[in-house]
C-alpha positions in Angstrom: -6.2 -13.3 -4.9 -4.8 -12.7 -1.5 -5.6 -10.0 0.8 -4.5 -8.3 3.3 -5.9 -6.0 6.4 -4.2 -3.0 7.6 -2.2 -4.6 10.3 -0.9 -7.5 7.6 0.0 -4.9 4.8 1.7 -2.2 7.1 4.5 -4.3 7.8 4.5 -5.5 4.2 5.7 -2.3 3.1 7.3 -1.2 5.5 5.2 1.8 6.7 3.0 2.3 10.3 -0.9 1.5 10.3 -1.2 4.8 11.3 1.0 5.6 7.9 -0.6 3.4 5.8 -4.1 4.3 6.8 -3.3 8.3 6.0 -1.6 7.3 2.8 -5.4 5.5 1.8 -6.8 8.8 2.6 -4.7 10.5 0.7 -5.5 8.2 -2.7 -1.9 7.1 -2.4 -2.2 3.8 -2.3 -4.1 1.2 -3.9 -6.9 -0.3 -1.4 -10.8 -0.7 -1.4 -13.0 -1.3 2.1 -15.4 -3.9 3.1 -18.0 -2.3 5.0 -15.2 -0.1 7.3 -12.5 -2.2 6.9 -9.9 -1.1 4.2 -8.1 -3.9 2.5 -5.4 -4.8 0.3 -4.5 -6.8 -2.8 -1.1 -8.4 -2.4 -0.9 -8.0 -6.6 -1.5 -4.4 -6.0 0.8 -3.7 -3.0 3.3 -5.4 -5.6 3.0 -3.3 -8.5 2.8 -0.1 -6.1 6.1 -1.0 -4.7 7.4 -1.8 -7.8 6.5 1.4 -9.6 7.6 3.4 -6.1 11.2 2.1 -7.0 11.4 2.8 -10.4 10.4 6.3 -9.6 13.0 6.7 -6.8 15.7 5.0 -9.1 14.9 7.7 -11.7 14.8 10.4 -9.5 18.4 9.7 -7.7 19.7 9.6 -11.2 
């Protein structure tokens, strides 16, 4: 399982940490924390990406 900080998963999909850490807030996107750190699963970023397509795809059309 790899995993991924803030500053590592930001770029990844393409968002700001600043972004990235409101979107956590806001139960958008899947993460969990270690002690105050908030973290990723690579797996997980995946899939979100994945389903954030196939919702924009079916939405254009």
């Amino acid at each position: 399982m790899e995993r991924m900080s803030i500053k590592e998963a930001a770029p990844y999909i393409g968002a700001s940490p600043y972004k990235l850490r409101e979107m956590v807030r806001e139960k958008k996107i899947p993460a969990y924390r270690i002690g105050n750190k908030i973290m990723f699963r690579k797996e997980a970023l995946d899939k979100w990406i994945l389903n954030q397509e196939s919702e924009s795809s079916s939405s254009i059309q």
